[in-house]
N, C-alpha and C positions, 0 to 999 in steps of 0.2 A: 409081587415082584421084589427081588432082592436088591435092597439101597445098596448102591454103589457108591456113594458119597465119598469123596477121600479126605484123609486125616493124614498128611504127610505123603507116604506113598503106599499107605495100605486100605485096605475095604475097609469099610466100616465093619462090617462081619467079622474080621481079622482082630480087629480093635482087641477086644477080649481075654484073645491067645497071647497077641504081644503086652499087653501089660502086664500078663501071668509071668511072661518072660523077664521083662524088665524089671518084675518085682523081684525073681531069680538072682538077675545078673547084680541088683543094687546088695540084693544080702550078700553075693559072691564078692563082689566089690570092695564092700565094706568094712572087712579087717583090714585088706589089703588101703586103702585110702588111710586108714586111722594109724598102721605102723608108718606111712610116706608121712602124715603129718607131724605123726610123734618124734619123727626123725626130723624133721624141720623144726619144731618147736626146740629138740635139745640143740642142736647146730644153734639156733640162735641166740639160746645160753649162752652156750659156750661162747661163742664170739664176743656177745655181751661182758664175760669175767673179763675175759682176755682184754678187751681194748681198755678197760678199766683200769688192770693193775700193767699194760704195755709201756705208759709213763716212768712209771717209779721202775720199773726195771730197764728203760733206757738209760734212765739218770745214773742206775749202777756201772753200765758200759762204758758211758761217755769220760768219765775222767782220764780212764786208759788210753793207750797209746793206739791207732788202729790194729795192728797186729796181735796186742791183746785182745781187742775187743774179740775179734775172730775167732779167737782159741777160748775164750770162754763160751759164744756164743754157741761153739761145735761140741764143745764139752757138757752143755748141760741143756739137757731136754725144756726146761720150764721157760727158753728163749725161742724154742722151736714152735710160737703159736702166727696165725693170720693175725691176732692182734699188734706183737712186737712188730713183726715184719713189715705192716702199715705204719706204725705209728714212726720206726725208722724211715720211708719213704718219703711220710711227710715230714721230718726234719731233715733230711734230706733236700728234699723242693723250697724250704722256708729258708734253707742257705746257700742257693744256688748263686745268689749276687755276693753276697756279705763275705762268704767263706767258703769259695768251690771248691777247695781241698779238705776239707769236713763233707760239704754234699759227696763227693766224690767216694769220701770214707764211710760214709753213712748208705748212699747207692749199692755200695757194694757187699755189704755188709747187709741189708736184705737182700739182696743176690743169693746170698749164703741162707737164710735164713728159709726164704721160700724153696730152695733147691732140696732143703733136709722135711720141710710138711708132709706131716703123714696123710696120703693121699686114701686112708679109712679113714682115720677120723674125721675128713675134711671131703668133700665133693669134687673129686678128681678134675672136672671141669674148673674150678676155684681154684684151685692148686695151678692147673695151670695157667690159668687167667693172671693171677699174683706171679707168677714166676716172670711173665711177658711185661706186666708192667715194671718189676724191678729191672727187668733188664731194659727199659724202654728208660727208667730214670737214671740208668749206668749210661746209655746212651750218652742221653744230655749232659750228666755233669762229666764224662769224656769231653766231648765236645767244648761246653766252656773252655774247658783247659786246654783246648788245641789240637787233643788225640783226635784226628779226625777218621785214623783208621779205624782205632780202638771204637770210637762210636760205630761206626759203617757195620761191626763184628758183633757188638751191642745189637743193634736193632733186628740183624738178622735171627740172633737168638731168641728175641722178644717174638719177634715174629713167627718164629716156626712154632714158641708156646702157645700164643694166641690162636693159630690154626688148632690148634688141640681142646683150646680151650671152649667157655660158652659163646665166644662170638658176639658179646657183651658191646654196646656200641659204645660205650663210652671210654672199657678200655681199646678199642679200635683208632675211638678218634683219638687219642692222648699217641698210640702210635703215629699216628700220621702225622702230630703236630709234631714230635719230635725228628722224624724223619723229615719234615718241611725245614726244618731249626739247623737241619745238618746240609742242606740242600743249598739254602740259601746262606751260609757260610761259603759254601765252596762256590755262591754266583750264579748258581741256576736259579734264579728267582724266578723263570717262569714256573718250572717245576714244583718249584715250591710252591707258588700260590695255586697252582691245582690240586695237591693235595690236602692243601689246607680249606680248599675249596670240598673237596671231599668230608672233610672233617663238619665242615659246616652243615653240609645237606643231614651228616648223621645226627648229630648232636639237634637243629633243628626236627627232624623227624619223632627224635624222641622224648623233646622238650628240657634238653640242659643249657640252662641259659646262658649259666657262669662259664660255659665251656665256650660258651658261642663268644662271649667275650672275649675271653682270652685267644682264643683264635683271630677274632678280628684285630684286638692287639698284634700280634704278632705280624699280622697282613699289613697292617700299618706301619711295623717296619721295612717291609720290603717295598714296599710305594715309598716312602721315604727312602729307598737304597737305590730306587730307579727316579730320582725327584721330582715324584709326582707327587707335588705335596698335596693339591687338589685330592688327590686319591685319599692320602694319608688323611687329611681331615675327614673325609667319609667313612672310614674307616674307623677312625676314632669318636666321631659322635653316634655309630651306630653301636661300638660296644663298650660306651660308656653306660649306658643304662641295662646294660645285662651284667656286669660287675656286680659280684655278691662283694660289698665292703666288708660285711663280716667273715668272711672266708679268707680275703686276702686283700687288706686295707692298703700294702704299698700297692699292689697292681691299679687300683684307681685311682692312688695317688700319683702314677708314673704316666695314667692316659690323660688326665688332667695338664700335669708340668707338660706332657709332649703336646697335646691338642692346642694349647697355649702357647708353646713355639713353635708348631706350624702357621697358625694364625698369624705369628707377630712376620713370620719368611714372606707371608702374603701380603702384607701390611694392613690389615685388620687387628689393628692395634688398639683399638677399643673395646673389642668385643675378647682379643686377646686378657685384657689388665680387668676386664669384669670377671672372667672365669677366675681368675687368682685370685678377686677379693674374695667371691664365692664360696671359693674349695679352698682358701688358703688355712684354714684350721686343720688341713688334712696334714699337711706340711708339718706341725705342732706337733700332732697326735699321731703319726705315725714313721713320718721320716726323721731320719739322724742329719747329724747336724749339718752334711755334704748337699743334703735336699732343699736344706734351710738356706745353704750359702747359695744354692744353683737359683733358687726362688728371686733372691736380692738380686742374681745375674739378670736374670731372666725380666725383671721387673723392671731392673736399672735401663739394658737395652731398649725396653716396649717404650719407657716416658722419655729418653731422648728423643727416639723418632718420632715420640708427640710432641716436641717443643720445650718438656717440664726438664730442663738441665738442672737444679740444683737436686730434685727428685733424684736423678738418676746419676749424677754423680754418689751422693748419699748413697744410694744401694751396691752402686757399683763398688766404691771403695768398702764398703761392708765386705763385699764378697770377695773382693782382694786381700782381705787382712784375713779372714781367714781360713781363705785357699793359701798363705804363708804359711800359716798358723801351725796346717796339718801338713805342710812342707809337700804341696802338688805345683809340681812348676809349670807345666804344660798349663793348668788352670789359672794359676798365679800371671803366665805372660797372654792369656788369650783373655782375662778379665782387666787388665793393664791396655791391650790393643782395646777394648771396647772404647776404656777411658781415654786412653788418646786421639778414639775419634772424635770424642765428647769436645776434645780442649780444642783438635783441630775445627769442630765447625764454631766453637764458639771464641777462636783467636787466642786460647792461651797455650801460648806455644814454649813457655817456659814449662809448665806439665809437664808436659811430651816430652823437652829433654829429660828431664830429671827420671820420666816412667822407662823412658829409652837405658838412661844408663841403670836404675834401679833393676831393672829385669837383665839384662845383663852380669848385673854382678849375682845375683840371684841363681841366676843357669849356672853359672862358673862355679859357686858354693855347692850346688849338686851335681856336678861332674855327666852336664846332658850330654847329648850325643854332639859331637861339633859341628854338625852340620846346623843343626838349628840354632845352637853359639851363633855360629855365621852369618845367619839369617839374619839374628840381629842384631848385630855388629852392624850388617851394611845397612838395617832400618836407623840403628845412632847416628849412622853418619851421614843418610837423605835428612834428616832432622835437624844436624848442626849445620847443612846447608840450607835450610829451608826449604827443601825438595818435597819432603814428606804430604803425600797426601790421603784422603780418606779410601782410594782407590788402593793406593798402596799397601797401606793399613789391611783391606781385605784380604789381598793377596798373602800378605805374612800369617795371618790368621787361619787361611784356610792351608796355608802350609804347613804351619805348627799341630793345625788339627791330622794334615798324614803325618806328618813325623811322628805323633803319637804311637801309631801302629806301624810305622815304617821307618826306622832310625836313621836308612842310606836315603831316603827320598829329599832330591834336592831343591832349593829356592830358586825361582829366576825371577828376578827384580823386573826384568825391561817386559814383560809378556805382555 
């Protein structure tokens, strides 16, 4: 009787024929597999020179004026690699805080760069992949800067790349984080944390950590824009430990200082001033000196509300000289309200005048907006009645902080 045994879905009888076949199809195969790898092996070269010599030939670019840089970059083929075009991205992204009008020049500028990639040399799918993400970081550094349309026209373009492209999840999720970043500018924060929520499930699935964090950052601003600081601290001790430091040492320095003042809103003030002693070397080693002065803020407020007033006078006055220093008045008068809370719970109320009329003449030297002049003109004059109290104190504080973004937004004392 003929065994019938199966071996996948064939007879065993069969066995014989197909492996004559498969031995066939492997020799058919097998140039074809050895030119797909040999073409991967050079591509990887190549990428390899390229991201190598991409620095020192930004460095040529960068002294120019942007409109130079452009007309060199379209003039000469040896700017025309995946490597320059990345390596601009990421200075691009590394000066999104510092210097949005460089990110901005730099965004766009691989804009250009990826839109010229010779789509033989390069994996047509990759081409477009890099095309979607420069426009996904023209996006955002628009955005900084206010163009909220300009971004809206960004993303669109980035997106209709990535439809072309490989479909790559991570440049996916970096769209949707920038698309979240423009969403929740304009207020829709629910919006925004669903697709940032989207970002997560991807980046989760395919094991990017640093992504996963950075996202949750950003989620963490927006629970903090809806003041749910509960949220926001969830939020930030979950993507503190996916933070690659060596990839982007301010970004864990920034969940750190934030996780740290949601803590102190909560009055978890202990456990707030242990994270700073902890992570305070981050502070040293990677922030400037605005991080340093916000740390002494930030420290000075935790140890009044524990009691330790010469502590936090000490810090606070550190961080008032020099928020002077770098001539920030909004910081200069909302580090002065800290300290006048400080005098008013501890009775010296000669402070307070003197921080009262000091900040005053201080706004007037920078020619702020008058309405916040105003604000505290009418705080000098509850103070030279003895009016002044730490409730009031808040109210001026959280005023000066919209007057920041809002120059008509007005004070009302009695509320």
């Amino acid at each position: 009787m003929q065994d019938e045994r199966i071996r996948g879905d064939l007879p065993v009888g069969l066995l014989g024929r197909a492996d004559a076949c498969d031995r066939e199809e492997e020799q058919g195969y097998g140039p074809l597999f050895d030119r797909v790898f040999d073409r991967i092996r050079r591509l990887e070269a190549t990428l390899s020179r390229e991201r190598e010599h991409a620095p020192s030939l930004l460095q040529q670019v960068l002294p120019h004026p942007p409109a130079r840089r452009m007309l060199m970059v379209r003039n000469s083929s040896r700017f025309s690699t995946v490597g320059f075009c990345e390596t601009s991205l990421e200075a691009a992204w590394e000066a999104r805080f510092d210097d949005p009008e460089r990110s901005l020049s730099l965004a766009d500028l691989a804009v250009a760069v990826a839109d010229r990639l010779d789509g033989r040399r390069y994996d047509p799918r990759m081409v477009e992949d890099l095309q979607g993400r420069s426009w996904s970081h023209l996006a955002n550094a628009r955005r900084i800067l206010a163009d909220l349309e300009g971004a809206v026209e960004a993303l669109r373009q980035a997106d209709a790349h990535l439809q072309r492209g490989s479909r790559d999840g991570l440049e996916r999720g970096f769209w949707l984080r920038m698309k979240a970043n423009l969403l929740g500018d304009r207020g829709d924060l629910e919006r925004a944390e669903a697709l940032l929520d989207q970002a997560l499930t991807i980046y989760r699935d395919e094991g990017f950590q640093h992504e996963m964090g950075m996202t949750l950052l950003t989620k963490s601003h927006f629970r903090e824009s809806r003041d749910d600081t509960a949220g926001e601290i969830r939020c930030l001790k979950e993507a503190f430990p996916l933070l690659d430091q060596a990839r982007e040492p301010r970004v864990k320095l920034v969940a750190v200082h934030n996780l740290a003042f949601a803590l102190h809103r909560l009055g978890r003030n202990p456990e707030a001033l242990a994270l700073l002693i902890r992570w305070r070397f981050l502070y040293f080693e990677f922030g400037d000196r605005t991080f340093l002065l916000r740390l002494h803020w930030l420290e000075g407020t935790i140890a009044r509300d524990m009691g330790r007033h010469e502590m936090a006078e000490g810090a606070l006055q550190e961080a008032r000289k020099g928020f002077i220093q770098l001539s920030l008045p909004y910081e200069v008068a909302l580090v002065s309200l800290e300290l006048c809370e400080l005098y008013l719970v501890t009775g010296s109320l000669q402070e307070v005048r003197e921080l009262a009329s000091e900040m005053i003449a201080f706004f007037r030297s920078r020619q702020i907006a008058r309405e916040g002049l105003a604000a505290l003109l009418l705080f000098r004059d509850a103070v030279r009645r003895e009016q002044a109290s730490v409730d009031l104190v808040h109210r001026l504080a959280d005023y000066l902080d919209r007057a920041r973004q809002d120059p008509e937004a007005r004070f009302q004392p009695d509320v």
